[in-house]
Backbone bond lengths (Angstrom), bond angles and torsions (degrees), N, CA, C in turn:
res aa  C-N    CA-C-N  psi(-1)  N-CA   C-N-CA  omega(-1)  CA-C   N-CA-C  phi
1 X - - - 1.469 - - 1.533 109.16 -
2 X 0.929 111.32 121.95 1.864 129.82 171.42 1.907 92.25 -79.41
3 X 1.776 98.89 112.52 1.395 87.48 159.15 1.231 87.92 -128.35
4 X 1.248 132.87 55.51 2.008 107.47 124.67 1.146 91.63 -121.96
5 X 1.468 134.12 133.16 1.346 142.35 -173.33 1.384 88.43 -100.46
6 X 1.804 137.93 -75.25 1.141 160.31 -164.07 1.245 108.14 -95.98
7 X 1.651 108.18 150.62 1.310 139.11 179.15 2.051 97.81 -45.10
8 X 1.679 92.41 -37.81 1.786 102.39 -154.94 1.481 90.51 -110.94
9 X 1.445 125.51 20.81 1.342 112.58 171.58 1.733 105.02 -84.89
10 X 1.262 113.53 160.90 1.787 107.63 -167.59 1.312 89.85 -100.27
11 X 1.698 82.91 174.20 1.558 110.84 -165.47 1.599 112.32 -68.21
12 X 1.540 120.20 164.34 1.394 118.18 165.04 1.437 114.43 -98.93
13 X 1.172 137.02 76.21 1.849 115.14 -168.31 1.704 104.56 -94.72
14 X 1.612 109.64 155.73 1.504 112.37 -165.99 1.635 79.72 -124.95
15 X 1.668 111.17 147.64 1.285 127.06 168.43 1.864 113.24 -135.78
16 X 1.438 80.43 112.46 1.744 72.53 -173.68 1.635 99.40 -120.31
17 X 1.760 98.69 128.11 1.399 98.07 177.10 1.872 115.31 -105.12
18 X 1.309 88.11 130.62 1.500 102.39 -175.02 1.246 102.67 -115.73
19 X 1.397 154.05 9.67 1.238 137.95 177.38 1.584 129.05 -80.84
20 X 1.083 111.56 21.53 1.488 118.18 -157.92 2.225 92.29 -95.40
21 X 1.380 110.83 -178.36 1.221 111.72 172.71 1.026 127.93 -114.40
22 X 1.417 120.85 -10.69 1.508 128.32 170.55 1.587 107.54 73.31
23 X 1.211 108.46 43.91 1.229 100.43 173.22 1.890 142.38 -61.04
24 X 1.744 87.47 -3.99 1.666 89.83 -164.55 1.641 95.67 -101.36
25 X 1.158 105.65 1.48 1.254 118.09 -173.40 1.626 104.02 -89.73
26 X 1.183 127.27 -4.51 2.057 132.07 179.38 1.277 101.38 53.56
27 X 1.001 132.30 9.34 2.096 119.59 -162.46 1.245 82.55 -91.29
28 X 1.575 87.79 161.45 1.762 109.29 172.93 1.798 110.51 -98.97
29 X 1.550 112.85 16.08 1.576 101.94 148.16 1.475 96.47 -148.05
30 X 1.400 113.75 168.96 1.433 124.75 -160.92 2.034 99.75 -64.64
31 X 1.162 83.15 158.13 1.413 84.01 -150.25 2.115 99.49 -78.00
32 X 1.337 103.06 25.38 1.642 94.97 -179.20 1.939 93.36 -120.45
33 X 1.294 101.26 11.58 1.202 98.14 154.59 1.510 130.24 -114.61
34 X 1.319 105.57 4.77 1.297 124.27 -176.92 1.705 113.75 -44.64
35 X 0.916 138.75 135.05 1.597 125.62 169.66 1.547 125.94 -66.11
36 X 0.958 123.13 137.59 1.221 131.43 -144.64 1.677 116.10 -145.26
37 X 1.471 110.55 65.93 2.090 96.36 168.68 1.549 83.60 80.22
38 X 1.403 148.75 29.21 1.084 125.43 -173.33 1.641 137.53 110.00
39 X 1.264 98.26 -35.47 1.388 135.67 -179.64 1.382 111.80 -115.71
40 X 2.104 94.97 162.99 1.490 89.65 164.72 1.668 109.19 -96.15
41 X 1.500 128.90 161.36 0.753 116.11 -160.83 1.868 128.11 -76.81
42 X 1.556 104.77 3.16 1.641 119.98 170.36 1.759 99.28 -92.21
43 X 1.240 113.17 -2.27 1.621 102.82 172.49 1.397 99.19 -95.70
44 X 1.328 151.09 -59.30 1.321 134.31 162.01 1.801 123.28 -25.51
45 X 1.367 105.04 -51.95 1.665 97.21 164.50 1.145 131.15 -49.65
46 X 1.710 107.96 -48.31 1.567 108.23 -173.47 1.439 117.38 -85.40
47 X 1.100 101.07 -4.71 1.648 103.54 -178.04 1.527 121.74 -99.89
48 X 1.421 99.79 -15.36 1.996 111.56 144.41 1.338 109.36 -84.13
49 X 1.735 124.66 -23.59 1.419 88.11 157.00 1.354 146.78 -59.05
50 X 1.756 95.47 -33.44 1.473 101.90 -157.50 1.487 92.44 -93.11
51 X 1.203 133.59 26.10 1.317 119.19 159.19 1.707 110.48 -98.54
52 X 1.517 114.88 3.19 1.679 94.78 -174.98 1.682 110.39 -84.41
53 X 1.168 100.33 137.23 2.142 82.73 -178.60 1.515 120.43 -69.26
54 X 1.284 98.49 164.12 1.680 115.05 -174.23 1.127 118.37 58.53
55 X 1.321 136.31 28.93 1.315 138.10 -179.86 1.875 115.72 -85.78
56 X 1.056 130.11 97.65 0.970 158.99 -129.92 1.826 102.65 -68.86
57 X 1.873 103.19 -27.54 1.736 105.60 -151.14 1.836 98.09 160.97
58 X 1.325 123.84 126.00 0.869 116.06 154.43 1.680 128.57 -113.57
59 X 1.112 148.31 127.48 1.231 154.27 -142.83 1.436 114.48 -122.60
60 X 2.113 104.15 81.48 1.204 105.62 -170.27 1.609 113.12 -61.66
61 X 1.148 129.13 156.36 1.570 131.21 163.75 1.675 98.51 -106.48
62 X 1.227 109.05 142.02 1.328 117.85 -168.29 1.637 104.41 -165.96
63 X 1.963 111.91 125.84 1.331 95.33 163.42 1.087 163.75 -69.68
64 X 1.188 141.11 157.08 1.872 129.24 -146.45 1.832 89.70 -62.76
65 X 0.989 124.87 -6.85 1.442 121.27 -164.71 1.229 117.70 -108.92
66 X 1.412 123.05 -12.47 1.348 130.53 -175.99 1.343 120.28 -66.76
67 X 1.345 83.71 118.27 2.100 96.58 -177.38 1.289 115.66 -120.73
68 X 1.413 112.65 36.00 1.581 133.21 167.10 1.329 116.65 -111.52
69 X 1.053 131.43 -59.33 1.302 127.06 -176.99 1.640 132.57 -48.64
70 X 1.258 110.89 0.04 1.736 123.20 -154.63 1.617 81.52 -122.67
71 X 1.378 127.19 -1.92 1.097 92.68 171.01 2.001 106.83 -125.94
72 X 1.254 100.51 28.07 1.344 105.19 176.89 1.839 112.63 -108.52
73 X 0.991 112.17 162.52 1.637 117.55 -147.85 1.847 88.35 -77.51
74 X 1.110 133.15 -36.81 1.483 132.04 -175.43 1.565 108.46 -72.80
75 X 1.391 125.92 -5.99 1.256 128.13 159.65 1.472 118.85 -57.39
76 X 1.089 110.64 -25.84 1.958 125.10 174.13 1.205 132.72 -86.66
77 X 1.781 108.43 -2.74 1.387 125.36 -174.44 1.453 100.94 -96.07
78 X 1.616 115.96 116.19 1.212 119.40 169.25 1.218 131.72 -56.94
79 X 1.072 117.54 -14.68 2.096 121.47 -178.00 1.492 102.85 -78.94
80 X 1.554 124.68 -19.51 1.241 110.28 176.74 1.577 110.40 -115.64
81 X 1.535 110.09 130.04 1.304 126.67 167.46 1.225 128.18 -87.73
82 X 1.216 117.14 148.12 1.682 135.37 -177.31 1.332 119.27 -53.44
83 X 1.291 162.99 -146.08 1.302 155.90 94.27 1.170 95.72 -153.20
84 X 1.758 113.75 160.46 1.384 124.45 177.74 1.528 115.04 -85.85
85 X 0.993 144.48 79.19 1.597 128.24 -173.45 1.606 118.41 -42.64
86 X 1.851 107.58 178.32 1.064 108.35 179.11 1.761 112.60 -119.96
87 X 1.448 102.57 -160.67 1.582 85.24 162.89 1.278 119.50 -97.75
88 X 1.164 142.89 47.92 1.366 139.05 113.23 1.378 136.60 -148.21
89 X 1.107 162.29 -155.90 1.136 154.19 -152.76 1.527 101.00 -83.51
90 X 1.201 111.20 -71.88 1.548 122.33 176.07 1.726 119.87 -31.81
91 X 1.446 90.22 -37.80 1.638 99.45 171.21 1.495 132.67 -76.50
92 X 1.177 84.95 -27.24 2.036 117.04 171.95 1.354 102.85 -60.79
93 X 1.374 129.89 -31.35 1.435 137.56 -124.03 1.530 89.83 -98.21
94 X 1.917 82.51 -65.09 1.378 94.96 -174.06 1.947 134.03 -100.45
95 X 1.126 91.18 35.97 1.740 124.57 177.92 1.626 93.62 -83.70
96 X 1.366 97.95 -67.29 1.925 122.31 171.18 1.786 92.45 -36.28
97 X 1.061 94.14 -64.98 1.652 82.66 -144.24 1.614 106.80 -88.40
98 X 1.533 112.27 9.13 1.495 105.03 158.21 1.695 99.81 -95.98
99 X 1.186 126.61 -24.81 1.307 113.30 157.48 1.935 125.90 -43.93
100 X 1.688 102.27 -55.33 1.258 99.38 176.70 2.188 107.94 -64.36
101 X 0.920 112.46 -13.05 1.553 113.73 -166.58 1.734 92.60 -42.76
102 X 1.193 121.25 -48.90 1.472 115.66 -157.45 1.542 116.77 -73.81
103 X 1.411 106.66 -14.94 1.033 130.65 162.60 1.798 153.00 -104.26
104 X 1.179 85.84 -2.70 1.617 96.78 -163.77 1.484 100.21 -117.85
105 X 1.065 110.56 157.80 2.182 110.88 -172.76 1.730 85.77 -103.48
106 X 1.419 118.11 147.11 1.699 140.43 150.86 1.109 90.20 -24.32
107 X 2.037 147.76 -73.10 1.514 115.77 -153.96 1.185 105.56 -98.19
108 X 0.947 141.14 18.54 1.616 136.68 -176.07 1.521 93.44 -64.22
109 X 1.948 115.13 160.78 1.367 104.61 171.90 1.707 98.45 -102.73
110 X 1.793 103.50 176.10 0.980 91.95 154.16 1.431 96.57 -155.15
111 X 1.171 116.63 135.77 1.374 145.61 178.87 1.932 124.18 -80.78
112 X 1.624 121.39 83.99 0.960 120.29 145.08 1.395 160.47 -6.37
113 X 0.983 123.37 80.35 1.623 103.55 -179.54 1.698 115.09 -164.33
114 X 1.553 89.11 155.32 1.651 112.69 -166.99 1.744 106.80 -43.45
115 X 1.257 96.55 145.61 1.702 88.93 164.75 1.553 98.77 -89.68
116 X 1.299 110.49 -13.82 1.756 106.75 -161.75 1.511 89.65 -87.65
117 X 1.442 131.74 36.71 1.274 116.19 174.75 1.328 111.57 -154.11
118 X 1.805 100.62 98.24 1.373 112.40 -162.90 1.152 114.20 -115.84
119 X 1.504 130.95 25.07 1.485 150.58 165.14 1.302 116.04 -101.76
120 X 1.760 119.47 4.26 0.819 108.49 -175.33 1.905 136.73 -66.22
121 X 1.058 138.35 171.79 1.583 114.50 -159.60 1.570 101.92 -111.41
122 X 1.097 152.44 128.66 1.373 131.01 -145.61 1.798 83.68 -107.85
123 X 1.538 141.37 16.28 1.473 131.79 137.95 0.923 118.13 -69.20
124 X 1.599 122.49 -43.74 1.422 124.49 167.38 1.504 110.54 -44.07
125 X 1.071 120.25 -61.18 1.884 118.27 -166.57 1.572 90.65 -58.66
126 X 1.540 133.31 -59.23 1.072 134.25 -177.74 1.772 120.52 -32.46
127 X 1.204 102.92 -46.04 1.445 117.31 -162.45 1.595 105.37 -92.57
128 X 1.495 109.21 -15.22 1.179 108.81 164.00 1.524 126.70 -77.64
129 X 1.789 105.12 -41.62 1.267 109.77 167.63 1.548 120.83 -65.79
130 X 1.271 121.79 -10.24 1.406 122.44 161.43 1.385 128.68 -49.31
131 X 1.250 69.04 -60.90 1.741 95.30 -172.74 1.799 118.71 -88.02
132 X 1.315 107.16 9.03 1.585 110.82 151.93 1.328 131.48 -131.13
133 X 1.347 102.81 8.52 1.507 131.31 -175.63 1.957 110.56 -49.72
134 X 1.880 97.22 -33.63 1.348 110.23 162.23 1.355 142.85 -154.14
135 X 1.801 84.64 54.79 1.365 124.23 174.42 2.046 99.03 -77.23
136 X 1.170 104.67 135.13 1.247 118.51 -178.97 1.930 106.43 -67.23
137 X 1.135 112.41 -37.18 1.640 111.69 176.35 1.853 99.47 -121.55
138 X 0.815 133.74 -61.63 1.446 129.82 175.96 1.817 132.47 156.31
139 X 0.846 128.00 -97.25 1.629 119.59 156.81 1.581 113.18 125.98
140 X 1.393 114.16 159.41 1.349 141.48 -149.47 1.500 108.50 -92.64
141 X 1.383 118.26 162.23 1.001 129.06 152.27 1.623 111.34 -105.63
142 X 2.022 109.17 135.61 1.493 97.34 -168.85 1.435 87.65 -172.32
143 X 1.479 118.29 176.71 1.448 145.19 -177.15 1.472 133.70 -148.21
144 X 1.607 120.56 127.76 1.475 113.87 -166.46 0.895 124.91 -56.29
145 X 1.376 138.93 119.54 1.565 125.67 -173.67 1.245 106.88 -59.93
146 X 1.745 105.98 129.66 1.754 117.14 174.06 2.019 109.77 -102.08
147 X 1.577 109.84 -9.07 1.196 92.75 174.79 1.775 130.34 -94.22
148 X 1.301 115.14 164.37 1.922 79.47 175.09 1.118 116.87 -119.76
149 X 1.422 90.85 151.35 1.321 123.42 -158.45 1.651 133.40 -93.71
150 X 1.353 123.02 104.87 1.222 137.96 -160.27 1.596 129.95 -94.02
151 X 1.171 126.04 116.62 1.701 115.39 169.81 1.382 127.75 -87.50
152 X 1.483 100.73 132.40 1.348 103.59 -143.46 1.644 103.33 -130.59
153 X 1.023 118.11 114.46 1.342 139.54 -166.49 1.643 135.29 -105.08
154 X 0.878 112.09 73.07 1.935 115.77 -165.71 1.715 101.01 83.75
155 X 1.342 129.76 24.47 1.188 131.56 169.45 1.942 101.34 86.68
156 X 1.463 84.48 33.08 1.808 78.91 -175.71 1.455 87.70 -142.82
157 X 1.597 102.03 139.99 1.650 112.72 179.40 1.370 120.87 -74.59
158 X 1.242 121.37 117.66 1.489 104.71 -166.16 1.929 97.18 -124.72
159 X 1.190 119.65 22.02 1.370 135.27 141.76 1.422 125.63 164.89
160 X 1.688 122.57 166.75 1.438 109.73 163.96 1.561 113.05 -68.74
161 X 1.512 110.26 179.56 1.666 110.82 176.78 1.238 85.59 -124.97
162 X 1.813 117.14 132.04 1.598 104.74 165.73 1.656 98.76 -68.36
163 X 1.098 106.03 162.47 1.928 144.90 -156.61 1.169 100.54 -114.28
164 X 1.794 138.92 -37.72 1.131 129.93 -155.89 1.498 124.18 -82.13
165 X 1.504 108.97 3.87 1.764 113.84 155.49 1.124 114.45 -112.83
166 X 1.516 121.54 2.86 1.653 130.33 -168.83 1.820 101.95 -81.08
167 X 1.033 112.21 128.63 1.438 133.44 157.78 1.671 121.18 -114.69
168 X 1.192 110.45 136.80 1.594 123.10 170.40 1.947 109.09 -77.86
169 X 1.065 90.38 125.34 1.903 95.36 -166.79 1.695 89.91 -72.07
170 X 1.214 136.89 165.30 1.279 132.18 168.48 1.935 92.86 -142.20
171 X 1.090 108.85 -156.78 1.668 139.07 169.12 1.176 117.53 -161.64
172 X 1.810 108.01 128.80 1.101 118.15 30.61 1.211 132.37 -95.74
173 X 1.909 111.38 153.82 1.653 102.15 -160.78 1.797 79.46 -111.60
174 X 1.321 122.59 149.47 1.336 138.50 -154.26 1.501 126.58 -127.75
175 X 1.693 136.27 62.60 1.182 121.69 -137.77 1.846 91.36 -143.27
176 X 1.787 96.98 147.58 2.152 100.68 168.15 1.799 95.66 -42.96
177 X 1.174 101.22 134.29 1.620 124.99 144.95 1.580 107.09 -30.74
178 X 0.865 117.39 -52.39 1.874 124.10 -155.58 1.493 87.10 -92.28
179 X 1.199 147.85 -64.32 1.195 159.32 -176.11 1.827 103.27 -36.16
180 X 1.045 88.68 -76.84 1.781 109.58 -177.37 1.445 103.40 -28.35
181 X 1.276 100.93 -86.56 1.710 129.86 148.65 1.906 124.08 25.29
182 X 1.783 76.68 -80.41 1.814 107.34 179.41 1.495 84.18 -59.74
183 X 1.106 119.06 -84.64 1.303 144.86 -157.98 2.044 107.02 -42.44
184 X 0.856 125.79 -55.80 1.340 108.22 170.60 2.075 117.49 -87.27
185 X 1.438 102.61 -7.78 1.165 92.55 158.70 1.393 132.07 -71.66
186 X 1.422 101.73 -34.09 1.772 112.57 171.18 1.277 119.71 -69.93
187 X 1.042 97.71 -36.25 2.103 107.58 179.47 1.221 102.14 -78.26
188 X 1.692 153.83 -20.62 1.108 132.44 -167.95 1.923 90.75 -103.84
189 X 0.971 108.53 -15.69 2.083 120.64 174.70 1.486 88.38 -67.37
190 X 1.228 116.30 -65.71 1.504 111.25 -166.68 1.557 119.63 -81.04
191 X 1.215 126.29 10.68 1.643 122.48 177.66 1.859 109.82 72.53
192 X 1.561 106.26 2.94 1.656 111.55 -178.11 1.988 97.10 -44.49
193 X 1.189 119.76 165.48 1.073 136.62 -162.24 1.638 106.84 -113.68
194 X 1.660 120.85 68.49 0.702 131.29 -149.60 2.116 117.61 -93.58
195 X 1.638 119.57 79.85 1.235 96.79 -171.23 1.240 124.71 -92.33
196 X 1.100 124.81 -10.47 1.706 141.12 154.28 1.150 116.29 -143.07
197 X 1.737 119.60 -179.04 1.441 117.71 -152.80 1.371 96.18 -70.06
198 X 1.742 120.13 -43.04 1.357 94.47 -159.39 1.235 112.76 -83.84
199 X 1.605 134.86 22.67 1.546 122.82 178.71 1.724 83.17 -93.05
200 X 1.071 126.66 8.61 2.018 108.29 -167.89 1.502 85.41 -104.48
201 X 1.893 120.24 -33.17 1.360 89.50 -173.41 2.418 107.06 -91.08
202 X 1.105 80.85 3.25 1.725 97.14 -166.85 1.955 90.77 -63.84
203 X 1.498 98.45 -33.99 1.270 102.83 -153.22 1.614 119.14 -74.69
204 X 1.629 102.99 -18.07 1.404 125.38 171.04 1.513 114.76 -106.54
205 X 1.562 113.03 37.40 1.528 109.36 -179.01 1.009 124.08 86.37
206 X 1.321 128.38 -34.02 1.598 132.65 166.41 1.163 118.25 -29.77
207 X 1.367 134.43 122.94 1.656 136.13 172.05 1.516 121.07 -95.66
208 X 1.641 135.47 61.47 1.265 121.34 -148.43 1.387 106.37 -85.75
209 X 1.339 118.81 163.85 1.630 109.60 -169.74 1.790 115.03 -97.22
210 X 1.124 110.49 146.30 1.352 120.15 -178.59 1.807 91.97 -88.95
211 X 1.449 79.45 135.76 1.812 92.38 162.91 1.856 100.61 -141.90
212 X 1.298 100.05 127.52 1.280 127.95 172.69 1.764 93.92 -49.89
213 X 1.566 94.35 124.60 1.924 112.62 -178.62 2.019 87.81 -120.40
214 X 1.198 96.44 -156.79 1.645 103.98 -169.80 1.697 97.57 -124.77
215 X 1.253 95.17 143.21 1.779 96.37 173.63 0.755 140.26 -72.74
216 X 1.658 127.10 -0.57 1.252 144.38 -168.15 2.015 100.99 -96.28
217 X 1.670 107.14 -3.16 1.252 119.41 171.34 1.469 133.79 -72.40
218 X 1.693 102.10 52.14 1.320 128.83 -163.22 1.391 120.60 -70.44
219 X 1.663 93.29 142.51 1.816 96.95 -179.33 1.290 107.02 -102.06
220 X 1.328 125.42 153.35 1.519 111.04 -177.04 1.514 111.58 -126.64
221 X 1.216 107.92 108.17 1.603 126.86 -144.91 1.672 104.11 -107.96
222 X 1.558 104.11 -39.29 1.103 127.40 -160.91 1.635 134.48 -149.96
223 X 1.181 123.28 117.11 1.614 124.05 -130.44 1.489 118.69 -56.07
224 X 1.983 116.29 -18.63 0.781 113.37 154.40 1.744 130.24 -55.69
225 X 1.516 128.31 -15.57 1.218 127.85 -166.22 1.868 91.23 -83.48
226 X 1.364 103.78 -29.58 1.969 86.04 171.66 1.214 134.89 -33.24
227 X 1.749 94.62 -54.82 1.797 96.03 -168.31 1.648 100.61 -74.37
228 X 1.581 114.69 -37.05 1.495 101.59 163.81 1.351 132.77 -32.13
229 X 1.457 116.41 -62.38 1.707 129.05 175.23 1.262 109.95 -49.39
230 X 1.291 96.89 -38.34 1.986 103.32 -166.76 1.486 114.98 -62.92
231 X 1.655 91.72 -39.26 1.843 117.48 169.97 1.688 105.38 -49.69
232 X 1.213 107.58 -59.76 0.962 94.76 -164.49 1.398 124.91 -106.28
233 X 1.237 153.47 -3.62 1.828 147.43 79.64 1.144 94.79 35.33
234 X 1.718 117.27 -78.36 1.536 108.18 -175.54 1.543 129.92 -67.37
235 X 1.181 115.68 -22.82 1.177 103.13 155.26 1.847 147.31 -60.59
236 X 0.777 77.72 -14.89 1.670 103.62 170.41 1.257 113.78 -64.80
């Protein structure tokens, strides 16, 4: 897929935030450096990034403290940039994207996503950018929840939740530059309750669209999700 058709078609920018610590993960380095099939596991992400075409720049987020990354071989690839993160994701987000400000036009998109998610399917990202390419606000990558789901109260069940509007949020999350922007700058001004991009634009009315991704589009949170990823990396 050619996504710049036109001189005036907008940009593609990718923001991947890695600065977090992985704490649920016990390792003694953040868990997107973890080794991985060979790799660490933010070199499997970025290296399905940098295979999608026309992608304009990707805009690593990374903490002011990180003394891993400078010594891995994708530290030398010019399409991906540095950024300082913040303390939390939302802040990571938009560190990136006042960085891109000097550069990037109001409709350009820019596309989200986990470093902790290195299974991702690069049809999936494809089929997402299809299918929001002329979405009026923009939209997610995600999946119907198939397990069920319970409320749970002092460790005591105090009911099921029906499931049948429930979706699993995934990344990549897919939204205008300028949009994104407004939208988590105002929500982090106002204390809004911000856990990914699209609850910052969800939070001002925005309706972004869910598009069905694949489940095997794993986050790796927790040390059992290794041998999972590893499973499936190798299958490929």
């Amino acid at each position: 897929m050619n996504l710049s058709q036109s001189s005036q078609a907008p940009a593609y920018w990718i923001v991947v935030p890695a600065a977090g610590v992985g704490a649920r993960m016990g390792a003694d380095c953040p868990k997107q450096y973890l080794p991985l099939v060979g790799r660490r596991v933010i070199e499997h992400t970025l290296e399905r990034l940098l295979t999608l075409p026309n992608i304009t720049g990707i805009y690593l987020v990374l903490g002011v403290d990180d003394t891993y990354w400078n010594d891995l071989p994708l530290a030398q690839n010019n399409r991906i940039h540095r950024v300082a993160g913040g303390a939390e994701r939302c802040d990571s987000v938009l560190n990136a994207l006042e960085q891109l400000h000097e550069i990037a036009l109001p409709d350009d998109w820019v596309l989200v996503h986990d470093a902790a998610r290195p299974c991702i399917h690069i049809q999936s990202i494809l089929h997402l950018i299809e299918q929001v390419k002329i979405h009026p606000v923009g939209g997610i990558l995600g999946v119907p929840v198939s397990d069920t789901l319970k409320q749970v109260n002092d460790s005591v069940i105090d009911s099921t939740v029906d499931r049948c509007l429930l979706w699993q949020a995934q990344t990549p999350q897919m939204f205008r530059f300028g949009l994104l922007r407004d939208c988590l700058k105002r929500g982090l001004i106002e204390g809004k309750l911000i856990t990914d991009e699209s609850s910052a634009l969800e939070s001002y009315g925005y309706r972004p669209l869910m598009v069905q991704g694949r489940s095997d589009n794993i986050k790796i949170t927790r040390p059992e999700d290794l041998a999972i990823a590893a499973m499936l990396l190798q299958q490929v």
